[in-house]
N, C-alpha and C positions, 0 to 999 in steps of 0.2 A: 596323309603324311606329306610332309611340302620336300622339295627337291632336297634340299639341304640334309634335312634329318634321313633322305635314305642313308644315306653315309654312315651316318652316327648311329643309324640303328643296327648295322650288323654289328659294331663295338659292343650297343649296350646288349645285344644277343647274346655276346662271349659273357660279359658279365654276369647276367641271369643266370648261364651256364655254372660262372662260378658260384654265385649264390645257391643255385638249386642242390650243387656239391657241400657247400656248408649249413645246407639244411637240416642234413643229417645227425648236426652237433646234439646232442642228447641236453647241453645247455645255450639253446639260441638267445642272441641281444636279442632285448625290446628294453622302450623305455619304464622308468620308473624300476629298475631289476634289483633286489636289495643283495646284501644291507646296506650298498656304497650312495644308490639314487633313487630309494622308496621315499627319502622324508621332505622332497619340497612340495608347496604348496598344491604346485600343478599335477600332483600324485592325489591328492585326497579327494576319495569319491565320493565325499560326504559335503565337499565344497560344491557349486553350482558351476556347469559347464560356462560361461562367462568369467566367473573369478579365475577359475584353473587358468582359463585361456590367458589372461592377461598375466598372470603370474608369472607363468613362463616365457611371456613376449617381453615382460619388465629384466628380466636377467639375461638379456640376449644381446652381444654389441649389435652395435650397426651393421657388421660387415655377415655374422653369423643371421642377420633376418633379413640381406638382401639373398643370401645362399640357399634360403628355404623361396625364394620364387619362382624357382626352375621346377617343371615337373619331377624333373630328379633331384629333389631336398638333399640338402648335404646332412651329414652325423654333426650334432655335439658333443663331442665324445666327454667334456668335462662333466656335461650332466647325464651323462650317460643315454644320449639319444641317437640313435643308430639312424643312418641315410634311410629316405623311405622312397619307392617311386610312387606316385600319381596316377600315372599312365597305362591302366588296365583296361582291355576289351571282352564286351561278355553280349555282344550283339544280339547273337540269337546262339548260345554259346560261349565257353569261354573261347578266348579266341588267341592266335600267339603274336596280333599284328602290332600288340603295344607292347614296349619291354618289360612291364610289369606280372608279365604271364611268361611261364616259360613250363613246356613238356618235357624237363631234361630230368628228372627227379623221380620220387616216388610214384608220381602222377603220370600216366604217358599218354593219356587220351582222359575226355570229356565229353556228355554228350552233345550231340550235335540237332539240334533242335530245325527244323526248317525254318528259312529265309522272313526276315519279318514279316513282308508281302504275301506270304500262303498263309503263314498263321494267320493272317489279316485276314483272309478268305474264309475262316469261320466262320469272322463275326462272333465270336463265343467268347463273351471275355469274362466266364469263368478258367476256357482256358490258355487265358491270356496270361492273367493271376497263377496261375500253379506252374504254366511256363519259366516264368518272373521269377516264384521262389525257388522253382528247383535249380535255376543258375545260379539261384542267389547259396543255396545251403552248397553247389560244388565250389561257389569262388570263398567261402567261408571256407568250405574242407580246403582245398588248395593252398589260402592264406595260412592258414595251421599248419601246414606243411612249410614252409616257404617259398612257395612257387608260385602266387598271387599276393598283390596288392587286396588295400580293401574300398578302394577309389576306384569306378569303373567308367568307362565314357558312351555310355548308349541310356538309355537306346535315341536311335535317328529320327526324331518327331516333323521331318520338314514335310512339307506338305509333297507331292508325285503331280506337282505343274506340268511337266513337260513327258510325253512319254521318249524320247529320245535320251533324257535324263540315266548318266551308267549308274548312280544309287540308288534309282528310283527303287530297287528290290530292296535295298534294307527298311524304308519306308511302311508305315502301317496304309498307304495309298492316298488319294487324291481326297478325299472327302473330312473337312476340319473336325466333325462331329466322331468320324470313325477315328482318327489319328488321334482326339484327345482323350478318348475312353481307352483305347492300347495303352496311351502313355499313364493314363493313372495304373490301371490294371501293370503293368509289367513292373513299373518304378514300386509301387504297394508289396507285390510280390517280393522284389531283386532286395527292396533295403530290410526286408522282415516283418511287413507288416502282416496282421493277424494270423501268428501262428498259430492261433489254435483250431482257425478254420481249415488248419493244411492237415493236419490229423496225422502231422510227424512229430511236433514238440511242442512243448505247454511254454510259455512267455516267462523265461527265465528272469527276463528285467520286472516282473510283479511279486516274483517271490522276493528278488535280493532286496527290491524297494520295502516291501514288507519289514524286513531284517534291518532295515533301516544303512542298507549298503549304498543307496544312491539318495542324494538328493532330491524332497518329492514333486519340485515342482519341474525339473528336467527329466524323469524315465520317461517322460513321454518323447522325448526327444530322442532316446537314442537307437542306435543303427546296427543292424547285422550287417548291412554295405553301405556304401554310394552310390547310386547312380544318377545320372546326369544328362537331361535335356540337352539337345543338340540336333542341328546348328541352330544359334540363337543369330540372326531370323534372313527369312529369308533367298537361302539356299539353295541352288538346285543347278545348277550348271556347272561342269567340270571343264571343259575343255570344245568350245564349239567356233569354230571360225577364228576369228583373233580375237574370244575372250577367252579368259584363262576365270577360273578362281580366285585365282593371287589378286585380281584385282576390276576383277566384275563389280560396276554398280548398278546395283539392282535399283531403278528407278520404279517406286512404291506409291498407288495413290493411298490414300486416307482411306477410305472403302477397302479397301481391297489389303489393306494391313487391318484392320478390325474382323474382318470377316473369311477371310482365309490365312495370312497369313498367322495373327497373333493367334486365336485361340488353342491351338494343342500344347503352346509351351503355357498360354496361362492355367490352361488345368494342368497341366504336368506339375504343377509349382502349387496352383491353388489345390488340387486335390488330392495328385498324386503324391504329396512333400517333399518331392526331390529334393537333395540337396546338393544339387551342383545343376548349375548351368553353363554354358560351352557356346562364346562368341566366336560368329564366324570368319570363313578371310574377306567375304565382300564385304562392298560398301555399303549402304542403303541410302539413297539419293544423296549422294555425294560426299556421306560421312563413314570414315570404315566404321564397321558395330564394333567393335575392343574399343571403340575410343568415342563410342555414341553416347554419352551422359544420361542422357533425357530416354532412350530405350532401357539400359543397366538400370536405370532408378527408379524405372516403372515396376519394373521386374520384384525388386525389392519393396518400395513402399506402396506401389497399385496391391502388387499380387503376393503381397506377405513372404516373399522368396525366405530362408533360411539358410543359408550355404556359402558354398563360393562361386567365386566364376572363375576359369580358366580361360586362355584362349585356343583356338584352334592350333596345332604346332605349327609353329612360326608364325601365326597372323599378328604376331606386331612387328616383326621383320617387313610385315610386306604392307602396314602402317606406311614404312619410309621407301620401301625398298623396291615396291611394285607397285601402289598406288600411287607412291609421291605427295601422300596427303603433308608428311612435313619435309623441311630440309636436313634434316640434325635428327640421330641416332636416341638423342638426351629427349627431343620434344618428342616424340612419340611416345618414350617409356612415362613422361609426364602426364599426356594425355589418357592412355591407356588407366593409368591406376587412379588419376583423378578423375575418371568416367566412372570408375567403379570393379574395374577388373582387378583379380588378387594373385593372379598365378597365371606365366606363361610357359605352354608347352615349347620347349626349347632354351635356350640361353640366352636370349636377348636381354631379359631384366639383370639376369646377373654379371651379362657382362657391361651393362650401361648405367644401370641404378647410380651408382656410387657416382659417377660424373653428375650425371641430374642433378643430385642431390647437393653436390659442390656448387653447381653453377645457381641454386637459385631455385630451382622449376618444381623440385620435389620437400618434399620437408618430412622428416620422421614421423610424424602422424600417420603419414599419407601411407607409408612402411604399415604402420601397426593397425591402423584398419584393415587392409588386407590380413595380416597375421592373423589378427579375431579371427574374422574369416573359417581363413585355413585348419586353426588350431583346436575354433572348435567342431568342426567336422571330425578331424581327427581323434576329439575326446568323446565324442560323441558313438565314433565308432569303438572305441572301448583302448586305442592305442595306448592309452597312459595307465588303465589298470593292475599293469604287473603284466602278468604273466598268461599271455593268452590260454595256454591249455587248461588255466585254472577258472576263465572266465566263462563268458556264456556265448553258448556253444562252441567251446574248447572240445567237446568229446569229437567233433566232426572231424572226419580223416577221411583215407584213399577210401575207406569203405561207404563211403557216402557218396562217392563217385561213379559215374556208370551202372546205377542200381537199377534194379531189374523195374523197380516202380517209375526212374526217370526216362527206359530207353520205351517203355510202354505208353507215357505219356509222351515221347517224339514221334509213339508211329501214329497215335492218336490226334496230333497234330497237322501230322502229313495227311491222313483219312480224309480228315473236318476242312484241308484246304487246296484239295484235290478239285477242279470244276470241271463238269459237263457241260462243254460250248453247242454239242452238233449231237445226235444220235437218233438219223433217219432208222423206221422202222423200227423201232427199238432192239438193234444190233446187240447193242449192250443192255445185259451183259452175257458173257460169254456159258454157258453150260459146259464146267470141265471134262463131266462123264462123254462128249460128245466131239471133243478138241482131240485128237491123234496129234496133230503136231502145230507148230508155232517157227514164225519167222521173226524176227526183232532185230530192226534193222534201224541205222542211224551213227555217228559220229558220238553220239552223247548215250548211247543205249549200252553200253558195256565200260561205262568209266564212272567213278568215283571220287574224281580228283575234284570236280567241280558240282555234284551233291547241293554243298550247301550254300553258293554263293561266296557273297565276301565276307572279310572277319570268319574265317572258320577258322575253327583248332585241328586238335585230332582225332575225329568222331570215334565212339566205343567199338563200332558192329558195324560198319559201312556197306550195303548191300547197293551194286546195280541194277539198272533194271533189269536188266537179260539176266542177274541170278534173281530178282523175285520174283518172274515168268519163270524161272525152272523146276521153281515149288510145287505150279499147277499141270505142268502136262511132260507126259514121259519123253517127246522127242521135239528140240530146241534147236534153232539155229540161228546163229550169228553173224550180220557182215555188215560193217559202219559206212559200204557206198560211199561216204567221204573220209579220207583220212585225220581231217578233222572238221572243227565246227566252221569255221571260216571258207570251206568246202569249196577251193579253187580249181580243183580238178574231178573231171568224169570219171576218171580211170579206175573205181573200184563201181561203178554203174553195173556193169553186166554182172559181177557176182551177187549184187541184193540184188539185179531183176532175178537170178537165175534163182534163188536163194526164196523169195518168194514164191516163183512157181510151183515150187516143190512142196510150202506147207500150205495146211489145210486154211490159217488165217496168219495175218499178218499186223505187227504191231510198228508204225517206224514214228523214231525218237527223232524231231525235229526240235530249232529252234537253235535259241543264244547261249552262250558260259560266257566268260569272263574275259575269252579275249575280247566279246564285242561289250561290254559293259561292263562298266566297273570304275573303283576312286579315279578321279584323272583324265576318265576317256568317255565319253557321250558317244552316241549312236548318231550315223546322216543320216539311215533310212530305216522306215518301219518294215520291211520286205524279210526273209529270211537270209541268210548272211549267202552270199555266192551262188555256190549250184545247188542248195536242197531243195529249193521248191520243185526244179527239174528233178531232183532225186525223188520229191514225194510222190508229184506224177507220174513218172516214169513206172517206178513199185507197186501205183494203184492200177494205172491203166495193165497189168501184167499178173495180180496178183487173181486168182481163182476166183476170192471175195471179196468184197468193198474192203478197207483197209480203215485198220484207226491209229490214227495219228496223234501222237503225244506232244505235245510242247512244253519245251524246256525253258527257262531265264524268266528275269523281272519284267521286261521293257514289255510294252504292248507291241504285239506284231499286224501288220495284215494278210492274212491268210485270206485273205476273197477267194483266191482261186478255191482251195481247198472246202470253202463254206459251200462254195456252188459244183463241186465236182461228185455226181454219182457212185464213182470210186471211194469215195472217202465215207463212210460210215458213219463214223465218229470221231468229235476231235475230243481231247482230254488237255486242259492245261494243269502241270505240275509243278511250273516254275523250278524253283531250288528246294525240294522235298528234305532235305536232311538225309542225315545218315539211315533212316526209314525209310524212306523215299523208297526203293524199288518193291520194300514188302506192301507199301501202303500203292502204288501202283496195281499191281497183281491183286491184293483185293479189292480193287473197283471193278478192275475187268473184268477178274469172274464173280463178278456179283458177292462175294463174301461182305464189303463194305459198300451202302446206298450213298453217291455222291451226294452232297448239299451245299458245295463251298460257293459263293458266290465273288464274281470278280470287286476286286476294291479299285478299279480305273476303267477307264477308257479307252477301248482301242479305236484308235484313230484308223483312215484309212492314208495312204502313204503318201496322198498328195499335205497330209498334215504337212510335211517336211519342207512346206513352202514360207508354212510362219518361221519369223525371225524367234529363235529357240532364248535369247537376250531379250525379249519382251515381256514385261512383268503382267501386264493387263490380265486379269482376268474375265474381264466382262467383255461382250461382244460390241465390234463397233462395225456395222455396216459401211459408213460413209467410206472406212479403207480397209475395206473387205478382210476385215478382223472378224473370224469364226467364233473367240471367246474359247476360254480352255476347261476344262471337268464337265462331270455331265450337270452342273448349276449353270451354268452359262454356256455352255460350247452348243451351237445351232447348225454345225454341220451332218456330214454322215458318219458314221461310225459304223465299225466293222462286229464288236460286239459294247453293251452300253453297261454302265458301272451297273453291279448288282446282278446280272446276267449267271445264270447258273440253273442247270436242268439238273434232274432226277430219276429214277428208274420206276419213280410212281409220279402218281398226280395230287395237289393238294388242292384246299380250295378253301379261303373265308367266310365266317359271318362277322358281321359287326353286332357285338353283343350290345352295346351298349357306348355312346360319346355326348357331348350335349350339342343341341342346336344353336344354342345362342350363350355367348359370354359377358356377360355386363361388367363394366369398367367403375361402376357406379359406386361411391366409396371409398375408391383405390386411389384418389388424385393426389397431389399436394395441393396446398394451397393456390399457387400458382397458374398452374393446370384449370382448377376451377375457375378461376375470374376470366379464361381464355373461355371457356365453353360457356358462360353465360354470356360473352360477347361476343361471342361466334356463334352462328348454328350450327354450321356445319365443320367438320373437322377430317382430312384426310390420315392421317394417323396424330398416335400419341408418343415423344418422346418417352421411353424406360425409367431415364433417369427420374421421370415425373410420375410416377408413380410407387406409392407409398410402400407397398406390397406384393411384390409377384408372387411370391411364394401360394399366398391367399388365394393366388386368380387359376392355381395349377387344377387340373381335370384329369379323369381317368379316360383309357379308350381302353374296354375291353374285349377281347377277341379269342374266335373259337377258329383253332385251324384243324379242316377233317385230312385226311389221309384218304382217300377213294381209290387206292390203288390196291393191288396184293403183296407189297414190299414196306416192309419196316421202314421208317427212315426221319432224319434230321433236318428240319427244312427251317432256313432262316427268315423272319418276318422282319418285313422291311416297312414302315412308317415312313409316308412321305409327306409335305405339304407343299400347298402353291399356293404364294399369298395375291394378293389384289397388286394389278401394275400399277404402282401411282406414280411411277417413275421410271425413266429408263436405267436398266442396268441390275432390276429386281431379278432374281434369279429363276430359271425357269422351274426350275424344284429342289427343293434340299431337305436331306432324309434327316428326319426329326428324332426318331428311335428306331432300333432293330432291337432281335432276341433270335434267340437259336433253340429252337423247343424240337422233341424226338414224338414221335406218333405213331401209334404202330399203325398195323393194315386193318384199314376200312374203320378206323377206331379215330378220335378227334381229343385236341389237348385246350384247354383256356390257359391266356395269358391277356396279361393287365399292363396296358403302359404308362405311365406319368405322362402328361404333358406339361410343361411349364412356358406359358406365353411368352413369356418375356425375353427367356432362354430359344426356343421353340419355334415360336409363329414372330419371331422381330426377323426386320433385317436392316440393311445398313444406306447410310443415306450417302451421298457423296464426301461429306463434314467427317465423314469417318465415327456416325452416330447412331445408337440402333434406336431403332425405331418402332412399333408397331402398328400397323396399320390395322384401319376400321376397315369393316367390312365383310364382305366373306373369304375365307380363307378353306382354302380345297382340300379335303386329307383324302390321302389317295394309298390305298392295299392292295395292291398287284391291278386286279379292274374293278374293284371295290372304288367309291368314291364317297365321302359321307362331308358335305359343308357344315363350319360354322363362325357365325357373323358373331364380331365383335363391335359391340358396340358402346356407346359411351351412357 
């Protein structure tokens, strides 16, 4: 949220307040309400979402469709269409940070799901998917209420570049492959898609269509929500030295936008269907994206987009106003809508349209393609119907909210992205029959307030961890050693040493919240915030037994000391658990849940903090002692490496079954061929040159045994390393994962696709993917199995 709109948004907070007060009306506005505004065109469900749309863009002055460009649309009260907002948050939850949510009503809490970044730690994107719908079926209940929108602005698909990054926790993490299977999975979920693999409601839009209530070549189109790809592209720095956001340009190579940055919004669009995408406030090499043409039209005609775009709130204020990209208020909002953007969050278009459009720069079209846009999202999501509680899933209400089924799937969440960094001697986990007492100590070990990160609402059931350690052992004690997370003072030291002594094991809650991360504010150092790493020490070297140490927040830390210290037992990262979070703690420790969450980033060690955090580069450059960043290119040390995560048993692979060799032979274009009969030799093949990937796709099957005496969920990780025929080939990138369960001493098969093309390419400096011949390494934890591509 840009500086300006703080302002505005405790206003529209009052406002929401009144709205949530007039929810209650037993006959609420919406459009099309009869008998006065059921009969124009843009009401009949039997017309196609395009006709409707334009019907009602056709009966709108000028002045009424520059009103609808603000996230907060104005009413037309002649046709009977009430104000709507835009601007809803459903992060990882609904959330109250956008004024289209508001707790003042029927509704007073939602659940609160953990932070994107732990769910990311699954790796499970079945329950990525059911995460997805069950935001999706409360921002549905909510909206039936009137205390949601049905336009929501998540989820955060930017890549986790920089660990200093304060959003990096909403993020699904560092790797394009994992962030664009999140974004399909959660977008799939959140807008309703395949309900009847949720096995809460059968697909109301196949019945009505049946009944010949919708138009048949549109129910496939329509929407239980929106949600919306974001930031479109780029993104990742908030505030570091003198760059701000308002006006960072992100200097991008051609590599390095095909292969890290575009992929997660192009499946988010390609697969997921999102129907909304969200330009950010930088620039990319020197053009802000709200006003990049040639990105906005990729998005649309490359990758089939559907939707609108909105921008960032305020990013076309800071078009003029912190970039300086134009002179004149008029050229910006020109630029902006003839790049392709339909809606901005703030008041910029509606308070400059109307000049633009005087002076020359804009012309009514340029209005009414946006409006398509807009209009038909909104018919799409059922706005023009009638009478929502009569539509489909009209029955949803407060009883839909905080169900016993949604808060069991947040602790199940938290479980699945819980990780074991460290656990000498197998400490963990704890035997409660033999635990007399418990210390838990820490700043963040007895608070709630900071749970679930950023974009939180009002979780249902909110438990700390010092109350989901009180579940398991009769005698408990508490002392946070710093008074807070930013722990500038010793002065509460001697009550957690004292505090420790006394029980039989100790648990201390380190790490980040939100003063050190978050919208706005980037981290300088990866180190723990102040005095806790002396707080952790201090409690270890004191405590009876080796000590286990929790960590809190998104950002990656360095914890060296802690990895190398005999005191420390075990570390546990929890990141922003959600409002389950302290029950899903306590069952790892005492063994009731088998950790298997595996980190989705890189912890750097703290000298990272020496790269300029404004350096887009992904790849490693020696010549100026450029380390290169994620674990695909970064060549230095690291503290713990993406994918990192232990267990309370042992697993181990076979390779059932992959092939040796894959012949290209068949697959060419024309083109392709008269190069290879006049060449011998060939170091790769362009993608585009080939006729058929799909044809060229292979199975790798795999049997993973459990050899332990513990149940447990173990994520398999797929990696490959192709042939260096260039500088800047990445040192590995994880091809496929799965999250399969095993019991003890018993082994599970699983089958992965591989698609070459997809899979085994990578990208040339031209910004072009490539496959290269040769042998290509597939590599399963120490498993290694090659195979040559050949022509």
């Amino acid at each position: 949220m840009s500086l300006q709109l703080k302002s505005l948004f405790f206003i529209l907070q009052l406002l929401a307040l009144l709205i949530s007060i007039s929810s209650s009306d037993p006959n609420p506005q919406f459009p099309c309400q009869p008998p006065h505004f059921n009969s124009y065109p843009f009401c009949n469900t039997s017309l196609s979402i395009t006709d409707r749309a334009q019907s009602l863009i056709s009966l709108l002055t000028l002045e009424e469709k520059i009103y609808q460009l603000s996230n907060n649309a104005s009413g037309i009260p002649r046709l009977g269409i009430p104000p709507y907002e835009w601007w809803s948050e459903s992060l990882h939850g609904l959330a109250s940070n956008g004024p289209g949510v508001n707790f003042n009503g029927y509704v007073k809490a939602a659940t609160s799901f953990p932070q994107v970044l732990v769910t990311a730690a699954s790796f499970n994107r079945t329950l990525w998917f059911k995460i997805g719908l069950a935001i999706g079926i409360e921002a549905k209940a909510m909206h039936n209420v009137g205390q949601a929108g049905l336009t929501f602005w998540a989820p955060n698909i930017n890549i986790f570049r920089d660990p200093r990054w304060g959003r990096g926790q909403e993020t699904p993490g560092e790797d394009p492959l994992v962030v664009s299977a999140y974004a399909i999975q959660f977008v799939k979920g959140f807008q309703g898609g395949s309900w009847k693999a949720s096995g809460e409601l059968i697909d109301r839009f196949e019945r009505k269509r049946a009944l010949g209530g919708y138009n048949d070549d549109e129910s496939g189109d329509r929407l239980m929500n929106s949600a919306c790809c974001k930031h479109f592209i780029a993104y990742d720095l908030e505030k570091w030295k003198n760059f701000s956001r308002y006006s960072f340009n992100a200097v991008v190579t051609k590599q390095d936008m095909e292969d890290t940055y575009e992929p997660p919004f192009r499946s988010c669009i390609q697969q997921g269907k999102a129907s909304c995408l969200m330009c950010s406030y930088n620039a990319v090499n020197g053009v802000p994206v709200c006003a990049q043409e040639d990105l906005l039209q990729k998005a649309r005609n490359e990758w089939g987009f559907k939707g609108y775009i909105t921008s960032d709130c305020d990013a076309v204020a800071t078009v003029q106003e912190y970039q300086n990209y134009t002179r004149k208020a008029d050229d910006a909002v020109a630029l902006v809508l003839k790049a392709g953007m339909d809606i901005n969050c703030g008041s910029y278009l509606v308070r400059h349209t109307q000049t633009t459009i005087e002076e020359g720069k804009l012309q009514d079209k340029d209005i009414d393609r946006a409006l398509l846009n807009l209009f038909s999202v909104q018919l799409r999501l059922g706005l023009f119907d009638g009478d929502p509680r009569k539509g489909q899933f009209g029955e949803l209400g407060p009883q839909n909210i905080c169900t016993t089924e949604h808060k069991m799937l947040a602790l199940e969440a938290a479980r699945q992205g819980i990780v074991l960094l460290k656990n000498e001697k197998k400490f963990l986990p704890l035997n409660r029959n033999v635990v007399s007492s418990i210390a838990i100590i820490g700043p963040m070990a007895n608070n709630i307030s900071n749970m679930g990160g950023d974009y939180t609402g009002f979780p249902c059931d909110p438990k700390s961890f010092y109350e989901g350690l009180l579940g398991y052992v009769e005698k408990a004690s508490y002392a946070s050693g710093c008074s807070d997370v930013p722990c500038d003072s010793d002065a509460g030291f001697n009550d957690a040493i004292l505090s420790a002594k006394k029980a039989d094991f100790v648990v201390v809650v380190a790490g980040l919240d939100l003063s050190q991360e978050t919208e706005d504010h980037d981290r300088v150092s990866l180190l723990l915030p102040g005095k806790q790493m002396s707080l952790v020490s201090s409690v270890a070297a004191a405590s009876k037994r080796p000590i286990i140490l929790v960590l809190t927040g998104g950002g990656p830390l360095d914890v060296s000391f802690a990895e190398g210290d005999r005191n420390i037992a075990s570390i546990l990262w929890v990141g922003y658990p959600g409002e389950a979070g302290g029950k899903a703690l306590a069952e790892v420790i005492f063994g009731d849940f088998n950790p298997g969450g595996r980190l989705p980033m890189t912890w750097y060690p703290e000298s990272f903090t020496k790269i300029a955090m404004n350096d887009m580069n992904m790849r490693a450059n020696p010549f100026r002692g450029y380390p290169g960043r994620t674990y695909r290119f970064y060549t230095g040390n690291r503290v713990y490496g993406f994918g990192q995560g232990l267990s309370y048993t042992k697993f181990t692979y076979k390779l059932l079954s992959a092939p040796r060799t894959l012949s290209l032979s068949g697959s060419f274009t024309g083109t392709l061929t008269e190069k290879i009969l006049l060449q011998r030799e060939l170091d790769y093949i362009h993608v585009d040159e080939l006729t058929s990937c799909d044809s060229l796709s292979f199975y790798v099957h795999i049997s993973v045994a459990n050899v332990g005496d513990t149940d447990g969920s173990h994520v398999v990780m797929l990696f490959s390393r192709a042939p260096k025929i260039f500088e800047g080939t990445p040192e590995k990138q994880l091809i496929a994962f799965d999250r399969v369960h095993t019991s003890s001493y018993g082994s599970t098969e699983t089958s992965i696709i591989v698609n070459p093309c997809d899979h085994l390419s990578i990208v040339d400096k031209h910004g072009k993917r490539i496959l290269p011949l040769g042998e290509h390494l597939l590599t399963l934890g120490d498993l290694e199995h090659s195979v040559s591509i050949v022509t």
